[in-house]
Every structure is written in structure tokens, then in C-alpha cells.
N, C-alpha and C positions, 0 to 999 in steps of 0.2 A: 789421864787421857787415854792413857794405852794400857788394855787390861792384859795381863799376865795369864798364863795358867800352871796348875802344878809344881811349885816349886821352882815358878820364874822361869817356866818354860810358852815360847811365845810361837806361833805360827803369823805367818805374811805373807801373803803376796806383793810379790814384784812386777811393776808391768814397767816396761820400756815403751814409750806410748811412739805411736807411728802409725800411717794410714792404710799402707800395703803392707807393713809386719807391724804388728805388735807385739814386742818377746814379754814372755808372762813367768813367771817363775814364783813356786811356793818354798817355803825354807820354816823349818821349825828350830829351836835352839835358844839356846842364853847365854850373855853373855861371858866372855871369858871359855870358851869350850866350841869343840868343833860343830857345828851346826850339820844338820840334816836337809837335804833335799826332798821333797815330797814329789814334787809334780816341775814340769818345765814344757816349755813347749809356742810358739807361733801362733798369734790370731793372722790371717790373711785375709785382703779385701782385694777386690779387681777394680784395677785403676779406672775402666770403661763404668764402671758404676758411677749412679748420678752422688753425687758429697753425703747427700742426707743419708742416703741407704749403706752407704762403708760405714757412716757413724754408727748406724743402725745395728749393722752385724758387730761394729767392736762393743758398743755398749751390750749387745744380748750375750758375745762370749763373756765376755768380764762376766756379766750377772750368771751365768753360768756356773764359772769358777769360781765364785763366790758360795757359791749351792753347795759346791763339790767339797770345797775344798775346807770350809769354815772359818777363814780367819780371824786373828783379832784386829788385823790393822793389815789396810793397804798403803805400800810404798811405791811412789810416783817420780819418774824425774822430772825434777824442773825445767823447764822451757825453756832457752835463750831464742834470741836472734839469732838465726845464720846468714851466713850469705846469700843463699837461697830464700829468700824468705818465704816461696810457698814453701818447701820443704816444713820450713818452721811451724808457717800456719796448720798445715795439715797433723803436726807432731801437737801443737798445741788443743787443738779441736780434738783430736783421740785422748791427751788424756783429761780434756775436762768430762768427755762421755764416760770412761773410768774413774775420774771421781765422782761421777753421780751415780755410777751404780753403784758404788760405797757408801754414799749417801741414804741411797734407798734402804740397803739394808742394814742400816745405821752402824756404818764400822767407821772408824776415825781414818783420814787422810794424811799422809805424812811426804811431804816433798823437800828431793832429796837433789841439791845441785850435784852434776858428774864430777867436779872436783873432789865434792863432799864422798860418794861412791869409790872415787878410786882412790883413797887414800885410807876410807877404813880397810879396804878388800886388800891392796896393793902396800900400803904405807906411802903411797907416791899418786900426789894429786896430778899430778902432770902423765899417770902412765897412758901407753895408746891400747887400742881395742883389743891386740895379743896378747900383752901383757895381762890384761884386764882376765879375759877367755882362763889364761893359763890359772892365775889366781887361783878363781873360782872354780875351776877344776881338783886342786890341790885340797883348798880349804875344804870343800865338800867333800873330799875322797871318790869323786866321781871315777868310775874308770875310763870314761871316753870326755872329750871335751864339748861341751852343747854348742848346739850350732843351731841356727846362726848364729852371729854376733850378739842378734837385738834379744835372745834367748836368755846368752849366759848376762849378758845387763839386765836383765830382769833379773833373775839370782843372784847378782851382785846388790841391786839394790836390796830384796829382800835380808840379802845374809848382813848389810849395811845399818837397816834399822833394828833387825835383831840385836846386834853388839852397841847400837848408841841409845835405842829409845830408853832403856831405864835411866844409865845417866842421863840425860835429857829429860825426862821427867823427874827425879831426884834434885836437879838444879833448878827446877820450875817450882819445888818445895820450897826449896830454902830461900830461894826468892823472895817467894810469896809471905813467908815466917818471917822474913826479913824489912816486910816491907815495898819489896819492889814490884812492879806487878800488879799489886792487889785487887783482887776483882771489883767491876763496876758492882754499888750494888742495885740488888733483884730489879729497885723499880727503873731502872734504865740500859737492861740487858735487852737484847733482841730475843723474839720467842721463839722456839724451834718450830723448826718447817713441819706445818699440820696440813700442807693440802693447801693448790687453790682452792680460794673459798667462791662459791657460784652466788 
């Protein structure tokens, strides 16, 4: 599902989805070895904008950095419930507009709960947002720490599915060899997205 390149060298983008910042981060690397930063950096939307048109700009940056940047796979966090629940909804609504610009440009989607993020980056599912920051400073060899927050979580997810997606697809192997798993066959798969049809 997740293509490799060069000797199981992988690029990804990270996006920390959110409606006033979205933190985006790209990360090349494989597993087991210090990964590379490529790009990092803030989508911004003005909270006075009407809903549809902040979607609008996160979805066209995304497709952007996608142009830019070439990945093989986009890494998304998962959504919970907060407290806040607009908070959430507007968190949830940004990254499903980032995974459809993945979709568009047919790159595979990979969502990644924050416990699941801080514990590849940290070794500790439970660290908080400095902890987090400092990590990924370290890991990457960055000399300054990315800021904001929702920046360097965007690099942490990237630098997260770099180190887990092979295992993770390796285990989807043996699975499947195993038995478990085993694909629906051909005539009762869903067909890929060709276009509404007029």
C-alpha cells in the first residue's frame, strides 16, 4: 500500500489538520536511521472566513504541497472528540479536505492516533506538546525548534509513519499469507473513484 523508494527510502507528508493552523511537515527517511526533514511550515485561515472558503484554502495548500513536495504517502492525525467540540469539528473537516487532496492525486492515506505519534517520536504515549516539539528537534537534527506546535506535529507524524509503515505493511503480508485478512475477491470489491458520472 505504501510505495518505498530507493532502497526503502520513503518521503511523507505530515499534516496536523486544524482550521486556523494547519502544521504540515515533510520527512524523508527509513526506518531504523535518522530521517531528514525536507519542508515544514503553517497553512493559515482567517477565522472571519465563511467555513466553506477556509476548507477551500486548506484543501488548495495541501494540493500544492503535494506538487512540491512529491510524496509517497500522506500521514494525518486522527480526530477525537474534545471538549470543545467545535474545536474538533473544524480539526475533523481540515483533515478530511487533506485527505481528499491525496486522494486526487492518488497517494495512499495513513491516520495516525496522537498516542500512536508520541510514542514512536517520544517512546511515551502519554508525552505533552514540549516534550513532543523537543523530540523532533533532536531526531531530525534541526538546529532551532519548529514552531508552532501544530508544525513540529506535523513532522512528528511524518517522521512516525516513516519508522512504522514498512512494519505495518510487512504484517499486512503475513496476514494475508496466513490467511487473515484475505482479500474480498474482484467481483465484490468496490471500484475506484472514476468521476461523478453525469
Amino acid at each position: 500500500m505504501f510505495a518505498l523508494i530507493g532502497g526503502g527510502l520513503m518521503r511523507v507528508l505530515g499534516i496536523d489538520p486544524g482550521l486556523t493552523r494547519c502544521g504540515w511537515g515533510v520527512v524523508e527517511g527509513r526506518p531504523g536511521a535518522r530521517p531528514t526533514a525536507i519542508g515544514v511550515g503553517v497553512v493559515r485561515t482567517h477565522p472571519d472566513l465563511d467555513l466553506e472558503l477556509r476548507l477551500l484554502e486548506v484543501h488548495t495548500a495541501v494540493t500544492a504541497l503535494l506538487r512540491e513536495h512529491r510524496p509517497e504517502a500522506v500521514a494525518i492525525e486522527r480526530v477525537f472528540t474534545q471538549n470543545n467540540k467545535g474545536t474538533a469539528t473544524g480539526t475533523a473537516q481540515a483533515a478530511g479536505v487533506a485527505a481528499l487532496a491525496a486522494a486526487q492525486a492518488d497517494l495512499p492515506v495513513a491516520w495516525h492516533t496522537p498516542s500512536e505519534v508520541k510514542a514512536a517520536i517520544s517512546g511515551n504515549g502519554r508525552a505533552d506538546k514540549d516534550q513532543v516539539t523537543m523530540m523532533v528537534t533532536r531526531v531530525l537534527g534541526l538546529t532551532e525548534a519548529p514552531k508552532p506546535a501544530d508544525a513540529a506535529d506535523a513532522l512528528a507524524l511524518a517522521v512516525c509513519h516513516v519508522w512504522r509503515a514498512p512494519a505495518q505493511a510487512r504484517l499486512r503480508v503475513a496476514a494475508l499469507a496466513g490467511g487473515i485478512g484475505a482479500p474480498v475477491p474482484a467481483s465484490r470489491t468496490l471500484p475506484r473513484w472514476q468521476g461523478i458520472s453525469r
